[in-house]
N, C-alpha and C positions, 0 to 999 in steps of 0.2 A: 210655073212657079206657084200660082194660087191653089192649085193641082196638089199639092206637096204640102202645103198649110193646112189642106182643107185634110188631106188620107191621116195631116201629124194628128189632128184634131179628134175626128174619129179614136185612131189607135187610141190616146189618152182618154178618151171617153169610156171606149170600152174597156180599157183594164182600170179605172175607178169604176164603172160602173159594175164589175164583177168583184171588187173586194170587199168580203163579212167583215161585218159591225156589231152581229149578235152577240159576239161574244163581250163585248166591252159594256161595261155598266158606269154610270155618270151618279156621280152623287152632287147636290152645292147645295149653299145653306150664303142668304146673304142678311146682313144684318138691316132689321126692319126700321132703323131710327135712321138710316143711310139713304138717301135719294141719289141711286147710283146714274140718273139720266142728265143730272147736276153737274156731273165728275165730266170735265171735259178733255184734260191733257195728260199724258200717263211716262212715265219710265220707269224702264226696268231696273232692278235689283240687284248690281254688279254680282252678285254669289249666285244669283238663279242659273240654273244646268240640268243635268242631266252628271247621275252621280255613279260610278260604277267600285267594284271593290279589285284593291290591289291584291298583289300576293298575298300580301300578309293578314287580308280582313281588313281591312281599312275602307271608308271611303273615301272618292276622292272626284274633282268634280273632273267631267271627260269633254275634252274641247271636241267633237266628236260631230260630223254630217248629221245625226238627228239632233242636236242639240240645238245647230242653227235652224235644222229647218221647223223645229216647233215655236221656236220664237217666232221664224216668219210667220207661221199658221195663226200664231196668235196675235201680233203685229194686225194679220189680215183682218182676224175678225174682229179685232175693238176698231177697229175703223170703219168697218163694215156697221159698228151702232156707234160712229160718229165721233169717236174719241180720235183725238190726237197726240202722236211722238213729239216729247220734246225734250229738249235737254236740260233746260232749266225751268226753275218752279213749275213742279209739276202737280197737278191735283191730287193723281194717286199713284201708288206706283204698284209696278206688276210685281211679286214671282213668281217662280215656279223652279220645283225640280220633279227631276224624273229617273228612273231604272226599270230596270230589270233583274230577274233571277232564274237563271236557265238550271235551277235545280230544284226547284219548286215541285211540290205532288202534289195528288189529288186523290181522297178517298173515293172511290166507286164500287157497286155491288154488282158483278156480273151478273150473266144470266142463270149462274147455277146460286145466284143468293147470295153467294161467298164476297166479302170488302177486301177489293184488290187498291191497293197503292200504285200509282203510273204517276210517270213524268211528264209535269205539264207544265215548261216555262212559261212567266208571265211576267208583264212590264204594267208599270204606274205612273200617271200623271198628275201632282198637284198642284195646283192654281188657286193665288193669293191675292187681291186686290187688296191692298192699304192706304189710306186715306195718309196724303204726305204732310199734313198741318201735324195732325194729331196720332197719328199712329193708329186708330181704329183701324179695327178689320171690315173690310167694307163685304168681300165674300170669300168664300173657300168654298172652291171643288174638284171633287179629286175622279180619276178614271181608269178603272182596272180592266184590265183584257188577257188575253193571250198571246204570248209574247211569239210571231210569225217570222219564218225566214223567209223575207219576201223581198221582190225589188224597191230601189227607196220610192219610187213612184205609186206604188199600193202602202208605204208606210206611209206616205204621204196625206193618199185618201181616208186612212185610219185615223190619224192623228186629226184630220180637217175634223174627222166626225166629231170623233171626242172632244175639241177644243169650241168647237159647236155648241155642241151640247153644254159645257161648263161653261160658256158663257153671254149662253140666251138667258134675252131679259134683262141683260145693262144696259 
């Protein structure tokens, strides 16, 4: 039995530990009059999602397997610096939404010189911390990547990075 936990373990090791990160860039910006080590209990922001476009050009938000599972990641990490879920009076509250666009380009200049257009989907993450007395923005940050057909277990490891990253140092 232990046998079997220990080979699950590995396996999950190793395909986090082979899924690219270079491609995602993390930006955050938190407000300097804000002592975010202060903030102790948080809830989310009934509208926060992950948003995708209908037929028609619309957005619309998508109850959708990445959607929960970035909340979990991000659940993970403000607890990880000590914040805590709660459901009433909260200190600050999270959002975030998130997409993608699987029709996105990219200017590049081959090797004969010449600026070729190629398609290069890509998804976005942005994360909002607000102070729930006063409505201050307590930080924004956002993280842009390449948007990967991968199993959800390497979106997984993606999302831990970037959610990481945008929310080291509360």
């Amino acid at each position: 039995m232990w046998i079997k936990a220990l080979l699950t373990g590995v396996v999950l090791l190793s395909i986090n530990g082979c899924v690219q990160t270079n491609d995602i860039e993390v930006e955050s910006v938190s407000n300097d009059k804000a002592n975010l080590k202060a903030y102790k209990t948080y809830q989310f922001l009934e509208d926060s999602g992950i948003v995708k476009e209908d037929k028609n050009g619309k957005l619309k938000r998508s109850n959708s397997e990445v959607a929960a599972l970035v909340e979990e990641v991000i659940n993970e990490q403000l607890q990880k610096h000590g914040k805590k879920p709660t459901a009433k009076d909260p200190d600050f509250l999270v959002a975030y939404v998130g997409g993608s666009n699987k029709e996105a380009v990219e200017a590049k200049v081959n090797a004969d010189g010449k600026q070729i257009i190629e398609k290069k989907p890509a998804a976005a993450l942005l994360i909002m911390l607000v102070d729930a007395d006063t409505g201050e923005i307590l930080r924004i940050a956002t993280a842009e990547g390449d948007m990967k057909n991968m199993p959800l277990e390497q979106k997984r490891a993606r999302i831990e990075y970037a959610v990481k990253k945008m929310l080291s140092g509360i």
